[in-house]
MARTOR-456079 format. One record per residue (C-alpha): residue number from 1; residue in three letters; x, z, y. Coordinates in nm, 3 decimals. Each point is the difference from the previous one (the first is absolute). Layout:
# residues N
<num->NUM residuo->ALA xx->X zz->Z yy->Y>
...
# end
This chain:
# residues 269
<num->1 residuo->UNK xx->3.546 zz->0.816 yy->3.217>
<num->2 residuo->UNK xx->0.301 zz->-0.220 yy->-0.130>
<num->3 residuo->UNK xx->-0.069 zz->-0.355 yy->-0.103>
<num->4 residuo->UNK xx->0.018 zz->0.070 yy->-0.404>
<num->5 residuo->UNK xx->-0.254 zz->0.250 yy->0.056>
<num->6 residuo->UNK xx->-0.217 zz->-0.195 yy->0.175>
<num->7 residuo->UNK xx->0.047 zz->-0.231 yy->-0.299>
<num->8 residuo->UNK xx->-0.074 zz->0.226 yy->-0.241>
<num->9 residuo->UNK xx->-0.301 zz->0.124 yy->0.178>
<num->10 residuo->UNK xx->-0.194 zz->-0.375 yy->0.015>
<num->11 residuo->UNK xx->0.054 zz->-0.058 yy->-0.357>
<num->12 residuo->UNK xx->-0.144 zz->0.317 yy->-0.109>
<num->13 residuo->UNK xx->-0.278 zz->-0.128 yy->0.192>
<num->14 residuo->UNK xx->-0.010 zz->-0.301 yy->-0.089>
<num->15 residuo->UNK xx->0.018 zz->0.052 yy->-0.403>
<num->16 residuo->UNK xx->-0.259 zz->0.276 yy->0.047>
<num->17 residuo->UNK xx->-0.231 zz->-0.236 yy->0.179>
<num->18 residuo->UNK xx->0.066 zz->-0.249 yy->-0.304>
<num->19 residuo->UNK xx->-0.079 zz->0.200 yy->-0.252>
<num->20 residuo->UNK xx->-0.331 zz->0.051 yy->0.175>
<num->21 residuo->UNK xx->-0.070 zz->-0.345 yy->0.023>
<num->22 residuo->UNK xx->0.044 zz->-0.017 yy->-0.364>
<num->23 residuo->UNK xx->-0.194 zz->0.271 yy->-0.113>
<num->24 residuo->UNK xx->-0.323 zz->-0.032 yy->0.243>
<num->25 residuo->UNK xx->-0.214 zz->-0.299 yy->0.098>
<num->26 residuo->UNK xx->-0.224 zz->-0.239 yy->-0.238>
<num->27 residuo->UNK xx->0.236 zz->-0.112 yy->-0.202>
<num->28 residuo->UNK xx->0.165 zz->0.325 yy->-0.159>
<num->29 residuo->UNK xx->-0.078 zz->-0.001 yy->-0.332>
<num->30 residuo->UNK xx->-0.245 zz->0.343 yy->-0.095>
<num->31 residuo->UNK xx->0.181 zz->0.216 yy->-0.200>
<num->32 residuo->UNK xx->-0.181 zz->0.215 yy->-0.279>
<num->33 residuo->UNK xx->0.200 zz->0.294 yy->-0.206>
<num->34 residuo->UNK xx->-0.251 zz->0.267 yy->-0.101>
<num->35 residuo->UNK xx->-0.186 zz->0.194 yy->-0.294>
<num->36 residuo->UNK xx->-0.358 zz->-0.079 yy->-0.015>
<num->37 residuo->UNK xx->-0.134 zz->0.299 yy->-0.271>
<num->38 residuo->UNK xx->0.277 zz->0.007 yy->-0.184>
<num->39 residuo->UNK xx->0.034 zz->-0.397 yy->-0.001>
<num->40 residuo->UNK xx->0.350 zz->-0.116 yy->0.186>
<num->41 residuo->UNK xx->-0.026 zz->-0.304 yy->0.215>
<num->42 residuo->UNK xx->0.300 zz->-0.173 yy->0.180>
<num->43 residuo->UNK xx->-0.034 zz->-0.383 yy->0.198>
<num->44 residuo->UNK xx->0.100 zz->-0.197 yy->0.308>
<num->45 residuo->UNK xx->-0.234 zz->-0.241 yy->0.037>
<num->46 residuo->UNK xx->0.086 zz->-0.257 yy->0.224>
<num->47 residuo->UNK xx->-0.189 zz->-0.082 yy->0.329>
<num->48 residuo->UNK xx->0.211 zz->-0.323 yy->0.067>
<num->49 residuo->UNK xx->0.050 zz->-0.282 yy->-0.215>
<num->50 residuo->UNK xx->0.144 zz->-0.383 yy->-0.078>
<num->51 residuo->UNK xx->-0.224 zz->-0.251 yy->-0.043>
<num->52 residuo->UNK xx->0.210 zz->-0.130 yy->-0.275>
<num->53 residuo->UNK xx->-0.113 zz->0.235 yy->-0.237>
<num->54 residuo->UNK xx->-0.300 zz->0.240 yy->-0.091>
<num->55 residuo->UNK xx->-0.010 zz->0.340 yy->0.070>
<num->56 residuo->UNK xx->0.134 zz->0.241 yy->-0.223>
<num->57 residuo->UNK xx->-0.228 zz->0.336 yy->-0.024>
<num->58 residuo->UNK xx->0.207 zz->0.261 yy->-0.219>
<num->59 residuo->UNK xx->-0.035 zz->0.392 yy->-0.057>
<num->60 residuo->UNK xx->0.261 zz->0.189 yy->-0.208>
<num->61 residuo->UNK xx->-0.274 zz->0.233 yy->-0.178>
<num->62 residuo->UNK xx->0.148 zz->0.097 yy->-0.320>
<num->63 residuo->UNK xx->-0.329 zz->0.173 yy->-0.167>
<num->64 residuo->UNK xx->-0.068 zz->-0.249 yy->-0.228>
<num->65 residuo->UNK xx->-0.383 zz->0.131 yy->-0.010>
<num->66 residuo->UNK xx->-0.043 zz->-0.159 yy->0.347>
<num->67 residuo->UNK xx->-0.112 zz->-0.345 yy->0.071>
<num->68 residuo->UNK xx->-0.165 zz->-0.141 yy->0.322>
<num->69 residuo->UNK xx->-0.094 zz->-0.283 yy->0.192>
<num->70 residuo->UNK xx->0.129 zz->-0.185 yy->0.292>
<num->71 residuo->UNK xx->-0.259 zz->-0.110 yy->0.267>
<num->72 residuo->UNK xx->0.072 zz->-0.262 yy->0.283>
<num->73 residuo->UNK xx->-0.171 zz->-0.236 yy->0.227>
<num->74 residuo->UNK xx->0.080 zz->-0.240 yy->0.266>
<num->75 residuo->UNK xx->0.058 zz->0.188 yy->0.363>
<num->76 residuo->UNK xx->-0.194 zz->0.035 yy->0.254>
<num->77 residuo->UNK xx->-0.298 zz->-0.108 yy->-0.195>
<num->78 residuo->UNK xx->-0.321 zz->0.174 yy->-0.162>
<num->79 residuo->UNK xx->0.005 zz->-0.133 yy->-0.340>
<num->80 residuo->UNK xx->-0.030 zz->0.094 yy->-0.314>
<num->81 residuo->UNK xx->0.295 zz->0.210 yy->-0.146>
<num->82 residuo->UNK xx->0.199 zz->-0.183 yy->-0.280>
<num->83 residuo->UNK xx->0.095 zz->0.244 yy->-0.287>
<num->84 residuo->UNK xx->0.325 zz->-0.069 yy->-0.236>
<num->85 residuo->UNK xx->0.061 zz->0.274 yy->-0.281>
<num->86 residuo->UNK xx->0.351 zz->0.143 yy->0.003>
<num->87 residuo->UNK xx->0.239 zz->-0.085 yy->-0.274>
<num->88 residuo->UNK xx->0.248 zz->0.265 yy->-0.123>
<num->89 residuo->UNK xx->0.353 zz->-0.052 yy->-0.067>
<num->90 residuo->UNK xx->0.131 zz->0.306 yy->-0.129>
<num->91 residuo->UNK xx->-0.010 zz->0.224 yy->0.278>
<num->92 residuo->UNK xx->-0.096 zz->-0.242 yy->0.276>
<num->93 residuo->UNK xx->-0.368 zz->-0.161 yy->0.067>
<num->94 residuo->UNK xx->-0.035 zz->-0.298 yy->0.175>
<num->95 residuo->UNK xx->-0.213 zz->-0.323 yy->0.122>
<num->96 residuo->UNK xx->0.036 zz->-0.231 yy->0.230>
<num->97 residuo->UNK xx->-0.148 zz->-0.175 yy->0.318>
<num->98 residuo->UNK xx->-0.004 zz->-0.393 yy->0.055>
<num->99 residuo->UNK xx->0.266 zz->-0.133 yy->0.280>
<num->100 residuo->UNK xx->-0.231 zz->-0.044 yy->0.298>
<num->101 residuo->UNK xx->0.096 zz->-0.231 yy->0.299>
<num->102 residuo->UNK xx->0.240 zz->0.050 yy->0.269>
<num->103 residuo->UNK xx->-0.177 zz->0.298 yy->0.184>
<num->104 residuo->UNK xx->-0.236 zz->0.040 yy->-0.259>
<num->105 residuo->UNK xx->-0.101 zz->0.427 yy->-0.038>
<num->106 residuo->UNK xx->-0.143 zz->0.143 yy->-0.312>
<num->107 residuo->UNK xx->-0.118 zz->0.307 yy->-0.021>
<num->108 residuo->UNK xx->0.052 zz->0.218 yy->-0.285>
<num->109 residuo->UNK xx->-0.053 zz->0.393 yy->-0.234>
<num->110 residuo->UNK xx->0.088 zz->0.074 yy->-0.311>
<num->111 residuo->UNK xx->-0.285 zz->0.225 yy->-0.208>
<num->112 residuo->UNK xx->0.168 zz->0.201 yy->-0.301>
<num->113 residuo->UNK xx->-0.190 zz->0.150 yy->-0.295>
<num->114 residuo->UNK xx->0.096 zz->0.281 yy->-0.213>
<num->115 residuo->UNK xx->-0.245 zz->0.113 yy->-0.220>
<num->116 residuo->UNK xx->-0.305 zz->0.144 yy->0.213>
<num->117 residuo->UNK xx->0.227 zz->-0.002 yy->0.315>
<num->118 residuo->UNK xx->0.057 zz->-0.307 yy->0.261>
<num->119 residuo->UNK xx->0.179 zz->-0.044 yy->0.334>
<num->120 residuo->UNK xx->0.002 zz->-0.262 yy->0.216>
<num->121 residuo->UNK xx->0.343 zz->-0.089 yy->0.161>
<num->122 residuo->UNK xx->0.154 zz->0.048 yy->0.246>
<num->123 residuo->UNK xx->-0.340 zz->0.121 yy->0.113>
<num->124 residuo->UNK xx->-0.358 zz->-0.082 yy->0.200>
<num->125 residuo->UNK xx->0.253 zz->-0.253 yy->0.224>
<num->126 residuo->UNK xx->0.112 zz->-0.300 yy->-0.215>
<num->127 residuo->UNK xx->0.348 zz->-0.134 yy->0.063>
<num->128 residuo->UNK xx->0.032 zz->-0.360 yy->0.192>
<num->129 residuo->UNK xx->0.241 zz->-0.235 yy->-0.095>
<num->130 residuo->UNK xx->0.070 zz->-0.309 yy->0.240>
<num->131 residuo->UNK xx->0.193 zz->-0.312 yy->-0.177>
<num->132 residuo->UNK xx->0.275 zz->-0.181 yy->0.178>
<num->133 residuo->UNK xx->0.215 zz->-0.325 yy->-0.003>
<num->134 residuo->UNK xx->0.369 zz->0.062 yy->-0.144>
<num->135 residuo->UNK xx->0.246 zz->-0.019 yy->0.296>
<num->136 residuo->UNK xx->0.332 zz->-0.104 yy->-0.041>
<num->137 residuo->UNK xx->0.250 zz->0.295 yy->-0.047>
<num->138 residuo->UNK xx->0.227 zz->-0.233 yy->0.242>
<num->139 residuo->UNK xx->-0.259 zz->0.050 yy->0.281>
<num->140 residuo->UNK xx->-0.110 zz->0.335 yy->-0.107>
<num->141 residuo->UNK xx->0.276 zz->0.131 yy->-0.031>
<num->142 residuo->UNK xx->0.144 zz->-0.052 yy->0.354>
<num->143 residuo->UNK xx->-0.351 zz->0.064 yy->0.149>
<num->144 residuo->UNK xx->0.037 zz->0.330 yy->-0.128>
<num->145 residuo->UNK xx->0.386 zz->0.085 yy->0.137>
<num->146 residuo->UNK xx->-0.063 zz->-0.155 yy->0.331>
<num->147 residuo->UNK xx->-0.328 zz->0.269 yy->0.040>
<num->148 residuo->UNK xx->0.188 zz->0.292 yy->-0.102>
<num->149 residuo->UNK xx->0.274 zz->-0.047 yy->0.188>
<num->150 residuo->UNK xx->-0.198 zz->-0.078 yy->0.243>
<num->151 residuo->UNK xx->-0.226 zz->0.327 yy->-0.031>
<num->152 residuo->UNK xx->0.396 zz->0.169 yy->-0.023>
<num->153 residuo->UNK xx->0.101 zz->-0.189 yy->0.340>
<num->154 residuo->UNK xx->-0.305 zz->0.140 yy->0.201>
<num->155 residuo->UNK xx->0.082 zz->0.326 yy->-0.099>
<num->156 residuo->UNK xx->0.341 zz->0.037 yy->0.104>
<num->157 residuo->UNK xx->-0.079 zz->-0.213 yy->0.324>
<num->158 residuo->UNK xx->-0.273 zz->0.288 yy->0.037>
<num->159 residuo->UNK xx->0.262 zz->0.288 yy->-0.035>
<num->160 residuo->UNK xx->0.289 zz->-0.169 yy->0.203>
<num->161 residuo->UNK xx->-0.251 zz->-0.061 yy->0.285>
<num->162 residuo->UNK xx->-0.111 zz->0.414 yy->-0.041>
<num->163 residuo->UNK xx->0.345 zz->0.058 yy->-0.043>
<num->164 residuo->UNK xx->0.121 zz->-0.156 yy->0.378>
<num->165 residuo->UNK xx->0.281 zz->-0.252 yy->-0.259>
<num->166 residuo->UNK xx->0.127 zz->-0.311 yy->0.139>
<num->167 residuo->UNK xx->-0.095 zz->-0.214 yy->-0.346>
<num->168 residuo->UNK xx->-0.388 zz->-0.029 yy->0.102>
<num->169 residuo->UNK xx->0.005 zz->-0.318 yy->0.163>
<num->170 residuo->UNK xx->0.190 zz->-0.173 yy->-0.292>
<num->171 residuo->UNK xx->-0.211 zz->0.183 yy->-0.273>
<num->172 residuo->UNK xx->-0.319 zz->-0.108 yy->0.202>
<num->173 residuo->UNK xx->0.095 zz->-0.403 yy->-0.054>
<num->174 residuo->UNK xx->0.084 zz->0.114 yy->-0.401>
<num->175 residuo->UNK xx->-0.333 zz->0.151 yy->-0.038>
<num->176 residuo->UNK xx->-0.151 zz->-0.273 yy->0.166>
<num->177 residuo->UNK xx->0.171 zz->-0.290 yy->-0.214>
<num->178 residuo->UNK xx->-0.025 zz->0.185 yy->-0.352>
<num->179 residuo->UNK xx->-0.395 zz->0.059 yy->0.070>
<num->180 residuo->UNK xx->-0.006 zz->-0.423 yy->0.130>
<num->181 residuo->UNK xx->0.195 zz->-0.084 yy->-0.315>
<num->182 residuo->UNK xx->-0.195 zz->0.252 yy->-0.281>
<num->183 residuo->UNK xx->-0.380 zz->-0.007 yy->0.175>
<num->184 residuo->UNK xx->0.019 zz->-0.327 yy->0.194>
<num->185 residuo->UNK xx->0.150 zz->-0.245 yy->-0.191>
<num->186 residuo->UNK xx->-0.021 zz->0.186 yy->-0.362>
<num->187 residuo->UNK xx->-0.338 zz->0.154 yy->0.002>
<num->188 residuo->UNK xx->-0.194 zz->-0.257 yy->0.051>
<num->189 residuo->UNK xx->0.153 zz->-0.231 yy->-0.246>
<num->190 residuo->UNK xx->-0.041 zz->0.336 yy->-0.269>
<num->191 residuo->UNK xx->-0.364 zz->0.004 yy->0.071>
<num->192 residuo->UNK xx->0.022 zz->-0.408 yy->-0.037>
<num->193 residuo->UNK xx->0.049 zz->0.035 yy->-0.342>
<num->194 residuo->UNK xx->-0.161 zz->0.316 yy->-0.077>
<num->195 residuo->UNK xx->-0.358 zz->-0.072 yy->0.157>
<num->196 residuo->UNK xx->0.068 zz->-0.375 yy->0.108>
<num->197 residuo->UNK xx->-0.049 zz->0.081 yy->0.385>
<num->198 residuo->UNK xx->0.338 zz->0.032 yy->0.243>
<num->199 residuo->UNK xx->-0.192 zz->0.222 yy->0.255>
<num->200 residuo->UNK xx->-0.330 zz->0.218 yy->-0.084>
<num->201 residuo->UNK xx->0.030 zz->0.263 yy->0.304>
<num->202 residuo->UNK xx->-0.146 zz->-0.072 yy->0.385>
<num->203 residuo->UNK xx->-0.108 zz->-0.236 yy->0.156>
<num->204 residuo->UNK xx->-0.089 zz->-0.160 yy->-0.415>
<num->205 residuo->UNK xx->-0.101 zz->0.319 yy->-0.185>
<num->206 residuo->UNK xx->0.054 zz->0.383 yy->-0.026>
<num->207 residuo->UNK xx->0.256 zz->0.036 yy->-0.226>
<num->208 residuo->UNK xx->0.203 zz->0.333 yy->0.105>
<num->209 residuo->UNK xx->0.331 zz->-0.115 yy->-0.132>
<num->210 residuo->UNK xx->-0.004 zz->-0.249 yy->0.214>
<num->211 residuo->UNK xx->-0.146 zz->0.151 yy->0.339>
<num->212 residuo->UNK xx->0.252 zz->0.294 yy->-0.062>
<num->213 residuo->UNK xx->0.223 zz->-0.248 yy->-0.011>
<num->214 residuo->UNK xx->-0.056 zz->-0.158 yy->0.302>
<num->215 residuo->UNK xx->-0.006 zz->0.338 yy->0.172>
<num->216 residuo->UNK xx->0.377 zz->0.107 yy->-0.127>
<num->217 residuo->UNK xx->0.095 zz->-0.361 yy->0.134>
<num->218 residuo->UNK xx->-0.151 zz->0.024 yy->0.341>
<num->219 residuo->UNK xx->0.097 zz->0.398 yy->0.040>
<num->220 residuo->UNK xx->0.390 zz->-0.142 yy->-0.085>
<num->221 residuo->UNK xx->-0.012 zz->-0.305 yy->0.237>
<num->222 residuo->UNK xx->-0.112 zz->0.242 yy->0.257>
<num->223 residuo->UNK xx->0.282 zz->0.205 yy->-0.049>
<num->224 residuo->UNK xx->0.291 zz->-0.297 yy->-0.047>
<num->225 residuo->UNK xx->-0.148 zz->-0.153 yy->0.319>
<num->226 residuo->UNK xx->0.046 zz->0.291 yy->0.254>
<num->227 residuo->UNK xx->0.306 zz->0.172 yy->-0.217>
<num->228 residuo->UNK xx->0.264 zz->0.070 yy->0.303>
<num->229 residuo->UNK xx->-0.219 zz->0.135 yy->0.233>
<num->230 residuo->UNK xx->0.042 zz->0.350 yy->0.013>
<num->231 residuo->UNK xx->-0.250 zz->0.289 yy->-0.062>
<num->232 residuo->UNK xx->-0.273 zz->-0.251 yy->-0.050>
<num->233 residuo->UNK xx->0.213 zz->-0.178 yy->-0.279>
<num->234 residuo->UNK xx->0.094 zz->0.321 yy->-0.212>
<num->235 residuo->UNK xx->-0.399 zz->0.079 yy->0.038>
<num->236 residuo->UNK xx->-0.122 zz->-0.299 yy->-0.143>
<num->237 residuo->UNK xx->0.274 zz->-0.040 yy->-0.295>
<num->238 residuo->UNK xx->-0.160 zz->0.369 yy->-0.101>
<num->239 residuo->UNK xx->-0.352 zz->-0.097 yy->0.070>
<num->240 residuo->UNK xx->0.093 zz->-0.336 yy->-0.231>
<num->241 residuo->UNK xx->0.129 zz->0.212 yy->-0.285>
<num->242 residuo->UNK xx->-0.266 zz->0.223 yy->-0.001>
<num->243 residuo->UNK xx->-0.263 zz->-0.267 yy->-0.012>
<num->244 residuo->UNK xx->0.183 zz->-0.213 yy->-0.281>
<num->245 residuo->UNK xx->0.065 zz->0.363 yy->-0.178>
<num->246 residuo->UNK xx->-0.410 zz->0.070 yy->0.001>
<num->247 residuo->UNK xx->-0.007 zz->-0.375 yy->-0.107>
<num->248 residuo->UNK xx->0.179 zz->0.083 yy->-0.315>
<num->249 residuo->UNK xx->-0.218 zz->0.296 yy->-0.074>
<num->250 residuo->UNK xx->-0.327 zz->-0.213 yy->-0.011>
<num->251 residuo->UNK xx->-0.015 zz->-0.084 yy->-0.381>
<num->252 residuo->UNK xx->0.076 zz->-0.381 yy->-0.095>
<num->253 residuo->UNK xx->-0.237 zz->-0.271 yy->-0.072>
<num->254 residuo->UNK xx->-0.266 zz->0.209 yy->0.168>
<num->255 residuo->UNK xx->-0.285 zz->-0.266 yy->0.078>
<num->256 residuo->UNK xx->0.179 zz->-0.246 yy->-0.197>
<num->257 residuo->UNK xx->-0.162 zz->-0.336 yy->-0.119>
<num->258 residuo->UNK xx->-0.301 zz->0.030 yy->-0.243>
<num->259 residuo->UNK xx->-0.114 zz->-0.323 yy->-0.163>
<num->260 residuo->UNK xx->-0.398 zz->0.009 yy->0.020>
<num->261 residuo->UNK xx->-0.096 zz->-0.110 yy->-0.350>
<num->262 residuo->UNK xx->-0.339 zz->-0.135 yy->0.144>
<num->263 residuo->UNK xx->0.159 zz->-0.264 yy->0.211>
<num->264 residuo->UNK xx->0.282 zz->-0.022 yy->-0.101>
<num->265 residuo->UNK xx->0.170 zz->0.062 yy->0.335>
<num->266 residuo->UNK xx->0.303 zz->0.275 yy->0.058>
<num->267 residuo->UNK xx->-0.101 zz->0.252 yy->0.283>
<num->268 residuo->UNK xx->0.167 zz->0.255 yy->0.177>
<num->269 residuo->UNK xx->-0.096 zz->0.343 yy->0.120>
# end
């Protein structure tokens, strides 16, 4: 295949595998668009939040005969349920939840009424929200160009290696650098002022995002430190791809920190 090709190829890949990151994992918001008896209900309610603000809970119902409730409690905890009616503004309903601390979770359903009828939304699971700290847009921002690039970098290093090209060894050191720069040096500072912790994965905690981390690095160091050597070298950049490809595919923030309302103490796992 020629080099544009090859090019093209990765960030196919690479946007696809984006988009899945965005719509799976804990913190994709849950989507609702349906008719319950005749009653039309449309949301997004949220599953990640600032700490700067309380949660917003809003439905677009426009039956005006409907009215409901919005029922929360702290996360992971067995306590009482706290119930706030729903006010309507014209065709929306809405209530909201009181900004929790960094890696604070809530858990939360919405029960409608319509005269004899109820549902409960989005079901028998309630939605959990986690709260975070606000992160600068001048270190989020790069965090998040350095990791897809990066994610873009392993991929072509993957296909040039399949494909026999003479770029690997160079692409190897890129991938290597962007995923330094983005998960190294970036990521932890993000999850600094998110969850007030630089580093929650092994040998401190179980946070995923951070052992998968870890993982891409050590698969890409592996392949930058025995690039040139044949066989063995084209081997290992496709073995590194393919691990930092199923890396990408494991949902983010899986395991992510949990503040434990009883002590007071964030936890991982």
């Amino acid at each position: 295949m020629s080099n544009r090709t090859l090019w093209i190829l990765a960030i196919v890949l690479t946007l696809l595998s984006a988009l899945y990151q965005r719509w799976t994992g804990p913190t994709y918001p849950v989507r609702l668009n349906e008719d319950l008896a005749g009653v039309h209900v449309k949301a997004k309610l949220l599953r990640s939040h600032s700490v700067s603000s309380d949660l917003d809970v809003g439905l677009e119902v426009p039956d005006a005969g409907v009215s409901g409730v919005l029922r929360w409690r702290h996360f992971p905890r067995d306590e009482p349920w706290i119930e706030v009616p729903l006010k309507r503004d014209g065709d929306r309903l809405t209530a909201t939840i009181p900004a929790q601390p960094s890696a604070g979770k809530v858990e939360y359903s919405v029960i409608l009424f319509a005269e004899s009828d109820s549902w409960v939304l989005p079901g028998t699971q309630a939605v959990v929200a986690r709260f975070k700290g606000d992160v600068p847009v001048y270190i989020l921002a790069p965090h998040i160009f350095f990791m897809f690039f990066a994610m873009l970098w392993s991929n072509r290093t993957g296909m040039e290696a399949l494909a026999g090209g003479p770029g690997r060894d160079r692409q190897a050191l890129m991938t290597l650098v962007l995923l330094v720069l983005g998960g190294l040096i970036l990521g932890p500072i993000v999850q600094k002022y998110a969850f007030g912790a630089y580093w929650t994965g092994w040998p401190f905690g179980e946070d995923l995002t951070d052992n998968k981390l870890a993982v891409a690095v050590l698969a890409w160091v592996w392949a930058a430190w025995r690039r040139g050597e044949g066989k063995g070298a084209r081997a290992i950049a496709i073995v590194a791809a393919l691990i930092v490809f199923a890396v990408y595919m494991i949902p983010h923030s899986m395991n992510g920190s949990t503040l434990d309302y009883a002590t007071g103490v964030t936890v991982t796992g």
